[in-house]
DSSP file (Angstrom, degrees, kcal/mol; ACC not computed):
  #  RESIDUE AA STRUCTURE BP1 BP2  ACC     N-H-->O    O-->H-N    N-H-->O    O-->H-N    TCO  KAPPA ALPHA  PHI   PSI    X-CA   Y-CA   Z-CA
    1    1 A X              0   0    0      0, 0.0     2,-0.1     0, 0.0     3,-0.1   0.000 360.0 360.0 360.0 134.8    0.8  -60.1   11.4
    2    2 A X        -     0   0    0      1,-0.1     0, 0.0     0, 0.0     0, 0.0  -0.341 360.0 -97.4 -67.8 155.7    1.8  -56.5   12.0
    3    3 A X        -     0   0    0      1,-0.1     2,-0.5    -2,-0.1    -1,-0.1  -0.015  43.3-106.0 -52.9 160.4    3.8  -55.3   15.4
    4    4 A X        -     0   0    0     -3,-0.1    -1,-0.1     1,-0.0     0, 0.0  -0.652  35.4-110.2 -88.8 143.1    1.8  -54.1   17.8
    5    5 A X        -     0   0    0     -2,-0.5     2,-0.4     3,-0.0    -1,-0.0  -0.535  24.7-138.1 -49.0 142.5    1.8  -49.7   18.5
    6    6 A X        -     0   0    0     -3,-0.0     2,-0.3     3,-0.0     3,-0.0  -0.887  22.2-116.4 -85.5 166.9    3.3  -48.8   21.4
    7    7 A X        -     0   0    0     -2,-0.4     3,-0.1     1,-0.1     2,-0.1  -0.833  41.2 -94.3-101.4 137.7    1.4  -46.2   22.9
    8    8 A X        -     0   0    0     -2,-0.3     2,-0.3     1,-0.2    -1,-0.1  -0.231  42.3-110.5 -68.1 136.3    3.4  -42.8   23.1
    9    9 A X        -     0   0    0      1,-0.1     2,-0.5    -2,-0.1    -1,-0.2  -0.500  23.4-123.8 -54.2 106.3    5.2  -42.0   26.4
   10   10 A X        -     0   0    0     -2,-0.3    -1,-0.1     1,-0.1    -3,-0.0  -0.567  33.4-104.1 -75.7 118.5    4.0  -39.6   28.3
   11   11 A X        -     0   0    0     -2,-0.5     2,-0.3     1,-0.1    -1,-0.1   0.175  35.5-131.9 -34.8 166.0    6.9  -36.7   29.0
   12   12 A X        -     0   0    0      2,-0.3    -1,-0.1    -3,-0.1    -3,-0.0  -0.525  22.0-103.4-100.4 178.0    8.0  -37.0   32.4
   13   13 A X  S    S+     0   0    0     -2,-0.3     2,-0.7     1,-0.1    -2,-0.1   0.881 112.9  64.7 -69.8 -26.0    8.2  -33.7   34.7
   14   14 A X  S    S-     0   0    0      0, 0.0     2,-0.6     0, 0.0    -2,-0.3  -0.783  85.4-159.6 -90.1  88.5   11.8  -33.6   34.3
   15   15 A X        -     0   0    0     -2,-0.7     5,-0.1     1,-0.1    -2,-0.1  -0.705  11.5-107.8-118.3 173.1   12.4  -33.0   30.7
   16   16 A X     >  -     0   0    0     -2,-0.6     4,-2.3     1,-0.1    -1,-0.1   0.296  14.8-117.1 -60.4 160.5   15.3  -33.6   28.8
   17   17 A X  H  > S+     0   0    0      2,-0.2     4,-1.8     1,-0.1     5,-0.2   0.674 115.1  50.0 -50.2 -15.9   18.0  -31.8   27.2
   18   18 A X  H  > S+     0   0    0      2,-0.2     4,-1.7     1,-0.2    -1,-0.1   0.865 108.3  51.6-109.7 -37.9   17.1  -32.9   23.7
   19   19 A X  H  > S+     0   0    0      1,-0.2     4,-4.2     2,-0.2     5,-0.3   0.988 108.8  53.4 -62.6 -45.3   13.4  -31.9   24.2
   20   20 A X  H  < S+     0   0    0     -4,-2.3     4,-0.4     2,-0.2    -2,-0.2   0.883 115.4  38.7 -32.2 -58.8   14.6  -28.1   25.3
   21   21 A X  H >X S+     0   0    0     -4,-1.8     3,-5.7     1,-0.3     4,-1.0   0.976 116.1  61.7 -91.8 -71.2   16.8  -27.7   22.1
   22   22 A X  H >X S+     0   0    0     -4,-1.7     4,-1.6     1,-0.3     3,-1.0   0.697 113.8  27.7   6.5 -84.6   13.7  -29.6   20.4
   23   23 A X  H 3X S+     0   0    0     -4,-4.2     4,-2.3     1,-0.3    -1,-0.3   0.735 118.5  62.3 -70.3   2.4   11.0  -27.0   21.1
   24   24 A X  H <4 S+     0   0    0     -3,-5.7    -1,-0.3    -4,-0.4    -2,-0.2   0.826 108.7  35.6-104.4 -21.7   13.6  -24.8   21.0
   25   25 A X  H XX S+     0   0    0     -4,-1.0     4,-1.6    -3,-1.0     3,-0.5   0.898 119.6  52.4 -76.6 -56.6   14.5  -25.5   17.2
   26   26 A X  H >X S+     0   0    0     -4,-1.6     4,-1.7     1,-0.3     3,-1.1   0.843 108.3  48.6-130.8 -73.2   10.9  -25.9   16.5
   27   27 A X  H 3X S+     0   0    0     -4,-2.3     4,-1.1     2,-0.2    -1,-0.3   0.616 116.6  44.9 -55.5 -29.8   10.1  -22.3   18.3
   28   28 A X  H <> S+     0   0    0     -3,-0.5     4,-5.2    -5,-0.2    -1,-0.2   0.881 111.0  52.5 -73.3 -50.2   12.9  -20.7   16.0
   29   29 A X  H <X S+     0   0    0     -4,-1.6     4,-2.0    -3,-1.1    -2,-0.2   0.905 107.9  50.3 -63.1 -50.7   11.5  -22.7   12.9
   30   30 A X  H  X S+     0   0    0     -4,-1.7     4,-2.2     2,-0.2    -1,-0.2   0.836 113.7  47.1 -39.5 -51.6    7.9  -21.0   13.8
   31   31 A X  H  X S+     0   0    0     -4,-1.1     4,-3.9     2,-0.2     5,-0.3   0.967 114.9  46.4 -64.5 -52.7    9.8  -17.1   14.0
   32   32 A X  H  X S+     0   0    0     -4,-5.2     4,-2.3     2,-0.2     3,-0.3   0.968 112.7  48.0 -49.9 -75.0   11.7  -17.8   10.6
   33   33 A X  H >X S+     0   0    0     -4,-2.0     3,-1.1     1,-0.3     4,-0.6   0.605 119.2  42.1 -29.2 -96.4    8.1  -19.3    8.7
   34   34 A X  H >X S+     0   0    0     -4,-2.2     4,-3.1     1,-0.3     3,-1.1   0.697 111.5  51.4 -46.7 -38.3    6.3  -16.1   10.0
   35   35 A X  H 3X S+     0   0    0     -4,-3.9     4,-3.4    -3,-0.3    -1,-0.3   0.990 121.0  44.5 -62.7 -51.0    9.7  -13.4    9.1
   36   36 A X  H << S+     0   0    0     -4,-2.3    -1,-0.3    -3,-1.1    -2,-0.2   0.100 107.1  48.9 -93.5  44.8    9.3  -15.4    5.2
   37   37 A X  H <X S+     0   0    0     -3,-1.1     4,-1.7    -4,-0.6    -1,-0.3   0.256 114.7  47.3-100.1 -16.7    6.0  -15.3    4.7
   38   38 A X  H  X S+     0   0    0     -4,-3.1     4,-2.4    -5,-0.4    -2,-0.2   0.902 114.5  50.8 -69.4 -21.9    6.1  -11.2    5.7
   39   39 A X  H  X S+     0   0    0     -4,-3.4     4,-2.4    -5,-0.2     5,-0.3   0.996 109.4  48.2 -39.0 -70.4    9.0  -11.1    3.3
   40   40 A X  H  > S+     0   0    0      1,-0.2     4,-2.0     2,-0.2    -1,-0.2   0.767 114.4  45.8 -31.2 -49.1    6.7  -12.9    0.8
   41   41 A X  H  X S+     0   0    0     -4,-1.7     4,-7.1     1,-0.3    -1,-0.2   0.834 110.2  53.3 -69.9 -33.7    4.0  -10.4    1.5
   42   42 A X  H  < S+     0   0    0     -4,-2.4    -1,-0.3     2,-0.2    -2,-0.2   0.798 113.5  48.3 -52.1 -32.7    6.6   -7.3    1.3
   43   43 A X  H >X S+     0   0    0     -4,-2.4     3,-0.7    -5,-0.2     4,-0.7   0.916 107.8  50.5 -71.8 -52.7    7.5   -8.6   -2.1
   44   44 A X  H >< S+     0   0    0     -4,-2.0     3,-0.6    -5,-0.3     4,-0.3   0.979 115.2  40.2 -61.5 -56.3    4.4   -9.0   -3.2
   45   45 A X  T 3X S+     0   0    0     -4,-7.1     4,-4.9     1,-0.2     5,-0.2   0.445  89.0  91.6 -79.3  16.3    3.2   -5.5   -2.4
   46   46 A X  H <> S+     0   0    0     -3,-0.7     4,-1.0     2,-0.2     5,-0.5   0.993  83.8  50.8 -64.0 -34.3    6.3   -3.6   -3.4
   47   47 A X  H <X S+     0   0    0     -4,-0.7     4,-3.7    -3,-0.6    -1,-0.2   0.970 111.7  52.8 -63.6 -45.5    5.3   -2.9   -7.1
   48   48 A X  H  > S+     0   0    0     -4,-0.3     4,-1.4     2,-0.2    -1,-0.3   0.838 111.7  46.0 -46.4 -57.1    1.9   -1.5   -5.3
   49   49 A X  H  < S+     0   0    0     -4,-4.9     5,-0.3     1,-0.2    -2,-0.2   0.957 112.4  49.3 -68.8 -72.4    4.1    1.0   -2.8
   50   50 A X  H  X S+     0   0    0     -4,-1.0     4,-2.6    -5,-0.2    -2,-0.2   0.838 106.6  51.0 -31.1 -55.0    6.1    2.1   -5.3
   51   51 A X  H >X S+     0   0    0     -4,-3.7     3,-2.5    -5,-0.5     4,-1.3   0.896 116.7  52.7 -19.5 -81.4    2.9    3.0   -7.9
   52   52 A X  H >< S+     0   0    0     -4,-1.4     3,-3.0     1,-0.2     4,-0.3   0.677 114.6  33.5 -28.5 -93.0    1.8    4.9   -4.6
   53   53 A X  H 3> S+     0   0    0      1,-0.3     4,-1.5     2,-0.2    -1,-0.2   0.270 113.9  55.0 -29.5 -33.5    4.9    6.8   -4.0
   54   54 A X  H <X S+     0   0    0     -4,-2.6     4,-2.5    -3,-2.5    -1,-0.3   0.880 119.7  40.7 -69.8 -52.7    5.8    7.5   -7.7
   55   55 A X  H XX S+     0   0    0     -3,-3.0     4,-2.1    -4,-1.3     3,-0.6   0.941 112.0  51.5 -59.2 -57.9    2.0    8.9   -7.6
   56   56 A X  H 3> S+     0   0    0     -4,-0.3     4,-6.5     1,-0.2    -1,-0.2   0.893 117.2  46.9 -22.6 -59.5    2.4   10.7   -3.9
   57   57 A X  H 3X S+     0   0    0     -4,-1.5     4,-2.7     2,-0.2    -1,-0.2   0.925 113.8  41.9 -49.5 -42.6    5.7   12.3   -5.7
   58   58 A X  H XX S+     0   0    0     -4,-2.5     3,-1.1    -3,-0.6     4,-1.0   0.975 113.4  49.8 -65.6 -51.8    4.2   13.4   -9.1
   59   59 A X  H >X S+     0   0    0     -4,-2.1     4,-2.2     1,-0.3     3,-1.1   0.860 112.4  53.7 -61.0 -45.8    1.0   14.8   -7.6
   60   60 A X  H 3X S+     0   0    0     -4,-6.5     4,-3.5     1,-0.3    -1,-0.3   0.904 117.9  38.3 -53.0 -37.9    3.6   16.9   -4.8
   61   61 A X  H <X S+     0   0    0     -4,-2.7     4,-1.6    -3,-1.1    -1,-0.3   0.690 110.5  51.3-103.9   5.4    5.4   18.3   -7.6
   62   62 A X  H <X S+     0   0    0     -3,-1.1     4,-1.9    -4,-1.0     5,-0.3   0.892 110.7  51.6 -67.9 -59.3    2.8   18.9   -9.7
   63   63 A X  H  X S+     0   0    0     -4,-2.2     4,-2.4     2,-0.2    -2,-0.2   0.880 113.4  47.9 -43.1 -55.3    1.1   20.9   -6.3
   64   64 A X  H  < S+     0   0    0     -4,-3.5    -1,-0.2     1,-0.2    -3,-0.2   0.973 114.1  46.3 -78.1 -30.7    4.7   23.1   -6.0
   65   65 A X  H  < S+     0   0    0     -4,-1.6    -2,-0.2    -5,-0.2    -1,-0.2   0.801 117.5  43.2 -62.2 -17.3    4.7   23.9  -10.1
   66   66 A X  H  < S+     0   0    0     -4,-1.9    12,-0.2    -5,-0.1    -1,-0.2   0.876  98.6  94.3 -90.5 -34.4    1.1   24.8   -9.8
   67   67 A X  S  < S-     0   0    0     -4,-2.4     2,-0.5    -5,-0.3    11,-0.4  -0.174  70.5-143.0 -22.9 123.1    1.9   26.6   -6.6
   68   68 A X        -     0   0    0      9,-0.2     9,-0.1    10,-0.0    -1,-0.1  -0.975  14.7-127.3-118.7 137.0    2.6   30.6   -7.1
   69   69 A X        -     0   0    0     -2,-0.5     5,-0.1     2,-0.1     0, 0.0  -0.330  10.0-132.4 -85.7 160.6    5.2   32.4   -5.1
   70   70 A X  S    S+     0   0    0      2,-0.1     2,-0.4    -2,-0.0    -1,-0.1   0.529  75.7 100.6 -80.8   4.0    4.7   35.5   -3.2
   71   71 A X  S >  S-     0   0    0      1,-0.1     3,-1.5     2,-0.0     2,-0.9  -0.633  76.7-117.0-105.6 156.5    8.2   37.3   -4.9
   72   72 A X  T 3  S+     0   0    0     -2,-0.4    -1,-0.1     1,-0.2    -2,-0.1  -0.572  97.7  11.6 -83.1 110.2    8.1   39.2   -7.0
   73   73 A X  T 3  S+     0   0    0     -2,-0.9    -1,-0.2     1,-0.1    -2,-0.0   0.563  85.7 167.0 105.8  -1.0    9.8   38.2  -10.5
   74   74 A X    <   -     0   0    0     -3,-1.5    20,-0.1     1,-0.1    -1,-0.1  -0.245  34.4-144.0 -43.9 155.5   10.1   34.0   -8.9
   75   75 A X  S    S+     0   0    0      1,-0.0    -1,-0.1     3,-0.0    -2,-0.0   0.793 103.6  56.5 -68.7 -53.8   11.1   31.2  -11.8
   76   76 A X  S    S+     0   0    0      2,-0.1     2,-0.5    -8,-0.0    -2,-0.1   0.731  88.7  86.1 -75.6 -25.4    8.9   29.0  -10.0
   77   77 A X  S    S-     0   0    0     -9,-0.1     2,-0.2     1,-0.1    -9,-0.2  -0.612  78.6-118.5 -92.7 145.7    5.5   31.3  -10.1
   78   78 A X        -     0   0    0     -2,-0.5     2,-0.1   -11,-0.4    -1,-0.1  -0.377  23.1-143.7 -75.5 125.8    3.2   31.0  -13.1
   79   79 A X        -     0   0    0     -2,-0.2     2,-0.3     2,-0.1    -1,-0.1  -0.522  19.0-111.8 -95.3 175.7    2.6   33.9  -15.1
   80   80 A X        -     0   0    0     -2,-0.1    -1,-0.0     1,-0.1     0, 0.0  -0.772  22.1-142.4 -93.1 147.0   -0.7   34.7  -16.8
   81   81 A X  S    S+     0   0    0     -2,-0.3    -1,-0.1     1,-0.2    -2,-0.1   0.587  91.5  68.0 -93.9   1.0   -0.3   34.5  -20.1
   82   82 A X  S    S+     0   0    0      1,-0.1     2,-1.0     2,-0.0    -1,-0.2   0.694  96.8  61.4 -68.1 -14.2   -2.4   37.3  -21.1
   83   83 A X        +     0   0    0      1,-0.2    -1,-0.1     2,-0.1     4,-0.0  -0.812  60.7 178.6-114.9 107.9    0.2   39.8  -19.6
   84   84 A X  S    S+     0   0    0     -2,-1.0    -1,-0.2     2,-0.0     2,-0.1   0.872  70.1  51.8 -91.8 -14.6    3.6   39.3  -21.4
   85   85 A X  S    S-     0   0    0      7,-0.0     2,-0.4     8,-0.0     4,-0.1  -0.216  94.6-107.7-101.8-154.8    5.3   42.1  -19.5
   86   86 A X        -     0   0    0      5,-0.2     7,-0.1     2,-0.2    -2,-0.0  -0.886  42.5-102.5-104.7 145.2    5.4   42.4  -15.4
   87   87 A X  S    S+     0   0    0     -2,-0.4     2,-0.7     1,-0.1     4,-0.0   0.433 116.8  67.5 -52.8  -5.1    3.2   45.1  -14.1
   88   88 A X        -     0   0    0      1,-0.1    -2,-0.2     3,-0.1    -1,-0.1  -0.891  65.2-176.2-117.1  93.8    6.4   47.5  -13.5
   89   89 A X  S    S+     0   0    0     -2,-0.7    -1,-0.1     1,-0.2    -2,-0.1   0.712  86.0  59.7 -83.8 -26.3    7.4   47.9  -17.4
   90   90 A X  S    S+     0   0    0      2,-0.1    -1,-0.2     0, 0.0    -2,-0.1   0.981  89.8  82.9 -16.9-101.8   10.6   49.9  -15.9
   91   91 A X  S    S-     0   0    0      1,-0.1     2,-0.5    -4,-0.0    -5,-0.2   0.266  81.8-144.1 -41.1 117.7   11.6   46.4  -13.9
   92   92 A X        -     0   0    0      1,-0.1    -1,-0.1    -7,-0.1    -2,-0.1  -0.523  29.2-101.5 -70.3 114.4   13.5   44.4  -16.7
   93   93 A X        -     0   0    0     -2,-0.5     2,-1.1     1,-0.1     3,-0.2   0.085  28.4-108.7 -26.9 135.8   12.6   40.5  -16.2
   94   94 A X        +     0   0    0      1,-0.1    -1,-0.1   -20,-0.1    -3,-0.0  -0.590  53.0 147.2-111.1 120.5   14.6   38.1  -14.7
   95   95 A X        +     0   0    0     -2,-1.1    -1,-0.1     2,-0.1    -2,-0.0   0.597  37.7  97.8-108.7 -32.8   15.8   35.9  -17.0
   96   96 A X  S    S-     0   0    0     -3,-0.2     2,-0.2     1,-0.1     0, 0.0  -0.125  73.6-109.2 -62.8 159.7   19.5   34.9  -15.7
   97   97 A X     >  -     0   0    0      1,-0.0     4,-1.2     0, 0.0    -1,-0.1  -0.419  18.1-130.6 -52.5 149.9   20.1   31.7  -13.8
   98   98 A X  H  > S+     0   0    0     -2,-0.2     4,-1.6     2,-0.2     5,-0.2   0.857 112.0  67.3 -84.2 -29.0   20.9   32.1  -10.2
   99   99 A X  H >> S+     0   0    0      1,-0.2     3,-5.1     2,-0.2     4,-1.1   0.956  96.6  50.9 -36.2 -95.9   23.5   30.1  -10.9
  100  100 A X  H >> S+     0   0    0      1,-0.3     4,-2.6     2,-0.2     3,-1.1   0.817 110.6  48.8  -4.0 -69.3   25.1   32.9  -13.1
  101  101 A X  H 3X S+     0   0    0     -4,-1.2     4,-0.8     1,-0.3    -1,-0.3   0.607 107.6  53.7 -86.7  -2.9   24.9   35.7  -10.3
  102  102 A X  H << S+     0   0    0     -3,-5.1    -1,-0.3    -4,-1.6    -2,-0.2   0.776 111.6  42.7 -82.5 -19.4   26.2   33.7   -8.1
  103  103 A X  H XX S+     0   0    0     -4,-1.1     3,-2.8    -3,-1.1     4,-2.3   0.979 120.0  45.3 -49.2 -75.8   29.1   33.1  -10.3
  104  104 A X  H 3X S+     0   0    0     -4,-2.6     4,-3.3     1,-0.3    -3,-0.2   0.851 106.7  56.2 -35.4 -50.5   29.1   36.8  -11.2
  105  105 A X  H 3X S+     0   0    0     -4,-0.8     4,-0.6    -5,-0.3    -1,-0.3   0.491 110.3  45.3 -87.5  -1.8   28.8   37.7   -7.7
  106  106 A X  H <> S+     0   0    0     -3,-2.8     4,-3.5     2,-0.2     5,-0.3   0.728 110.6  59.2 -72.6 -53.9   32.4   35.4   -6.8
  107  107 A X  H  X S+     0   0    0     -4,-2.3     4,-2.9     2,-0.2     3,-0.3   0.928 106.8  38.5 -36.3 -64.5   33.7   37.0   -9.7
  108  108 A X  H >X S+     0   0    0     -4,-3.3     3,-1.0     1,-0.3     4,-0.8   0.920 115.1  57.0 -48.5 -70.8   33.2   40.9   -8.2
  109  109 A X  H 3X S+     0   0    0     -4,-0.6     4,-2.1     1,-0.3    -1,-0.3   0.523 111.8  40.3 -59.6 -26.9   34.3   39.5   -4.6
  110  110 A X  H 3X S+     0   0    0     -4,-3.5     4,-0.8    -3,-0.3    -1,-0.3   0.993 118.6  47.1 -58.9 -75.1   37.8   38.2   -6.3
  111  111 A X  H XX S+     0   0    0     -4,-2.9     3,-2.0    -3,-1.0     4,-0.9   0.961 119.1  40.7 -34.8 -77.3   38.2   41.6   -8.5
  112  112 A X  H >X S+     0   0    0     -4,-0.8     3,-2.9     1,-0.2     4,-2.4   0.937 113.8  52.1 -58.0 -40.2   37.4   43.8   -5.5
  113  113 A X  H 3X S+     0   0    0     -4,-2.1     4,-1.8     1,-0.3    -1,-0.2   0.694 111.7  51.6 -34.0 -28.9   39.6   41.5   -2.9
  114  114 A X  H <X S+     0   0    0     -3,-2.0     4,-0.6    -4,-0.8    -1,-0.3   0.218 116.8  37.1-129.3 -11.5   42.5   41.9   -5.4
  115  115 A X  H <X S+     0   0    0     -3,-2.9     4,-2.5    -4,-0.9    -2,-0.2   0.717 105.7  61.7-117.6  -7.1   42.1   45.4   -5.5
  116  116 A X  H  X S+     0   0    0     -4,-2.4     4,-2.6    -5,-0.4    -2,-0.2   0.999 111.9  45.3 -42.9 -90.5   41.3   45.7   -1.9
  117  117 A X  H  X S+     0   0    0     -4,-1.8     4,-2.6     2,-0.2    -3,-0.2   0.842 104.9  56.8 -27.0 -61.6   45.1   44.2   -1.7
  118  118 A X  H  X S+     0   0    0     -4,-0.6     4,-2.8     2,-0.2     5,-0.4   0.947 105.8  54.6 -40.0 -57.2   46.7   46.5   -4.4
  119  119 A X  H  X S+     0   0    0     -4,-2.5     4,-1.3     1,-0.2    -2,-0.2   0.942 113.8  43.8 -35.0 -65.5   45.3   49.6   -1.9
  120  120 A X  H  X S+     0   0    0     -4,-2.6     4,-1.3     2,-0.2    -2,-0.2   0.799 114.1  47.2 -50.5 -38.0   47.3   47.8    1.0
  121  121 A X  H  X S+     0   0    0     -4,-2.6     4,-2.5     2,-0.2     3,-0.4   0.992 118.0  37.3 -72.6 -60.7   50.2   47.2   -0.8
  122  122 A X  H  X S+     0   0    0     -4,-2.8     4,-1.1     1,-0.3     5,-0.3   0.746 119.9  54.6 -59.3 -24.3   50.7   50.8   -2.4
  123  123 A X  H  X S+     0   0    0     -4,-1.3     4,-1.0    -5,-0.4     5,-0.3   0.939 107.1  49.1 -71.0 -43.5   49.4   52.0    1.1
  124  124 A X  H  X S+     0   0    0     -4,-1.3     4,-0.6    -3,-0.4    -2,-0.2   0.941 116.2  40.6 -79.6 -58.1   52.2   50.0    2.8
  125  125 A X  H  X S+     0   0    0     -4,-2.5     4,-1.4     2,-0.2    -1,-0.2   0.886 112.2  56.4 -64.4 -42.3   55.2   51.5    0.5
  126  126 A X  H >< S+     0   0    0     -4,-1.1     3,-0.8    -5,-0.3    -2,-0.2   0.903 115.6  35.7 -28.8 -97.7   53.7   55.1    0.6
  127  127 A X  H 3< S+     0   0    0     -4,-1.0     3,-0.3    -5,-0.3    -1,-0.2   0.699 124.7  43.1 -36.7 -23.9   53.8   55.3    4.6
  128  128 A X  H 3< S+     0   0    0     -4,-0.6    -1,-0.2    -5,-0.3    -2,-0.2   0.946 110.2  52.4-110.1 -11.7   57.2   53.1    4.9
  129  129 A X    <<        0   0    0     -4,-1.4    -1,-0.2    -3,-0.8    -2,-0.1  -0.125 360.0 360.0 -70.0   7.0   59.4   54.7    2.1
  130  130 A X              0   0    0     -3,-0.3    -1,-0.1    -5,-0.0    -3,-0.1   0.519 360.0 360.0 -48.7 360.0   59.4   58.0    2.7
C-alpha cells in the first residue's frame, strides 16, 4: 500500500528566512529568463538591423553623390556631361587635391616665415653695427 499525501502546509503569516531568499532567487531567476530570451531576440534580429543600416547608409551616400553643390568648380557636384568645359572658359578646372594645396599652402607659410626671419636678422645687424 502506498503512504498516504500529506496535504501541503499552509504558509504561516510569519514567513521564513528561507522562503524570502526562495522567492527572492525565484524573482531573480524570472529577470534573468526574460534579459535571455531579449538577448535571443536581439540575436536573432541583428542580421535584419544590419541589412537595414548597410541599406540606410548606401541609399545616404548615394543621396550626397547625387546631391549637387552650390560652388562653383565642387569635386562633389555632378557635371553634365554634354558640357566638357565650365561656363567661364578663362577659369581653368580644378583638378588638384585639396590635400595638395594644403600642402602647398604649409610649404609658402615655411618659405615666407624663413624669409620673414632673414629680414629680422639682416634688420637686427644693419641698426646695431653701425
Amino acid at each position: 500500500m502506498l503512504p498516504k499525501r500529506r496535504k501541503p502546509e499552509k504558509p504561516t503569516k510569519g514567513a521564513s528566512p528561507l522562503d524570502e531568499k526562495a522567492r527572492a532567487l525565484e524573482e531573480k531567476q524570472q529577470k534573468l529568463q526574460a534579459e535571455i530570451e531579449r538577448n535571443q531576440r536581439l540575436i536573432e534580429d541583428a542580421p535584419k538591423i544590419r541589412k537595414e543600416q548597410e541599406r540606410a547608409r548606401r541609399e545616404e551616400l548615394v543621396k550626397r553623390a547625387s546631391r549637387t553643390e552650390a560652388r562653383r568648380g565642387s569635386r562633389v557636384a555632378l557635371h553634365d556631361p554634354r558640357y566638357g568645359f565650365e561656363l567661364n572658359a578663362a577659369m581653368p578646372a580644378r583638378v588638384k587635391s585639396l590635400r595638395a594645396e594644403r600642402r602647398r599652402g604649409r610649404f609658402l607659410f615655411f618659405v615666407l616665415l624663413c624669409a620673414f626671419g632673414a629680414v629680422l636678422y639682416w634688420a637686427y645687424f644693419i641698426f646695431t653695427h653701425q
